[in-house]
N, C-alpha and C positions, 0 to 999 in steps of 0.2 A: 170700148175702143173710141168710142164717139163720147166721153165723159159723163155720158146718163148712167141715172142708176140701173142696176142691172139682179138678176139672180144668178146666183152662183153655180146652183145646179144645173141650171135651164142653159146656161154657157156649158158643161160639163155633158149636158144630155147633147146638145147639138153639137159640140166637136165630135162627141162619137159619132153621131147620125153622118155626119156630113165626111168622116174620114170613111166610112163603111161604103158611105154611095159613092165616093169616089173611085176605091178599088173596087167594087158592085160595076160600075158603069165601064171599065176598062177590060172585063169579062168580055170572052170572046160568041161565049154559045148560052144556049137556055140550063145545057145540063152545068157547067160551070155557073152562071149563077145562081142555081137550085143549090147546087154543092156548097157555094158561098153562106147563104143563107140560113143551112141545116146546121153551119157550124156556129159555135159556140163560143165567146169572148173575143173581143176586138182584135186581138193581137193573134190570136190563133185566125181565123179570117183572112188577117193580112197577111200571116205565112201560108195560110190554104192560095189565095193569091196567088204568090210570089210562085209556088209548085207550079200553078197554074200558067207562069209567064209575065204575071203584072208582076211590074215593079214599084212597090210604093215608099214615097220619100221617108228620109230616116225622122225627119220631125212627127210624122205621122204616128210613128213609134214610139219617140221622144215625149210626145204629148198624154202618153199613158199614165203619167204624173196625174192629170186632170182628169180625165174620162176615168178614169179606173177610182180614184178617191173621189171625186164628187159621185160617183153612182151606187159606193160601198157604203149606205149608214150605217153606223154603230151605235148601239144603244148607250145611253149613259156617258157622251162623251162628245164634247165640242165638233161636230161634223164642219161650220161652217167656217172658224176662222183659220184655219190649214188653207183651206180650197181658195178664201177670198184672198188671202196672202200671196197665194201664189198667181191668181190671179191681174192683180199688179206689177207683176215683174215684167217689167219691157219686154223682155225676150220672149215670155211665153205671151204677151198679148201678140206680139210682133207674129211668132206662131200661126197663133193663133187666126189672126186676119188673115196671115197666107192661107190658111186651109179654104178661108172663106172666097178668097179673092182669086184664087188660080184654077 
């Protein structure tokens, strides 16, 4: 965002981290976020949420492009330039910093 170089996964690992504390943090009780926790893939999480009352932004979702292929390696197959590509896309840096900044 700031034009330094960067990793592509380590961008990929913290959008996740950073959309899960978000909807983690908007949890009302301990057992809600015990529940949060014990589930399993980002987007299931964010609909365990949602059941729960938090409402999380549709980018957050949208973003599953990034969290979900930068965190899937596959053997024998260009993992990095998909990720970085996408990456550079205004839109999803743009995203991207709102997750960071709001």
């Amino acid at each position: 965002m700031n034009g330094r170089a960067f990793c592509p996964f380590a961008v990929c690992g913290g959008v996740r981290v950073k959309i899960e504390e978000i909807a983690y943090n908007k949890l009302q009780n301990q057992a809600a976020q015990t529940e949060f926790l014990t589930t399993k893939k980002t987007r299931s999480k964010l609909e365990k949420a949602e059941e729960m009352g938090v409402v999380s932004l549709e980018s957050h979702y949208l973003l599953g492009i990034i969290y979900n292929e930068g965190m899937h390696w596959k053997d024998g197959f260009d993992n990095v330039s998909p990720i970085a590509s996408k990456l550079e896309n205004l839109t999803i840096k743009k995203l991207i910093k709102d997750v960071f900044t709001t």
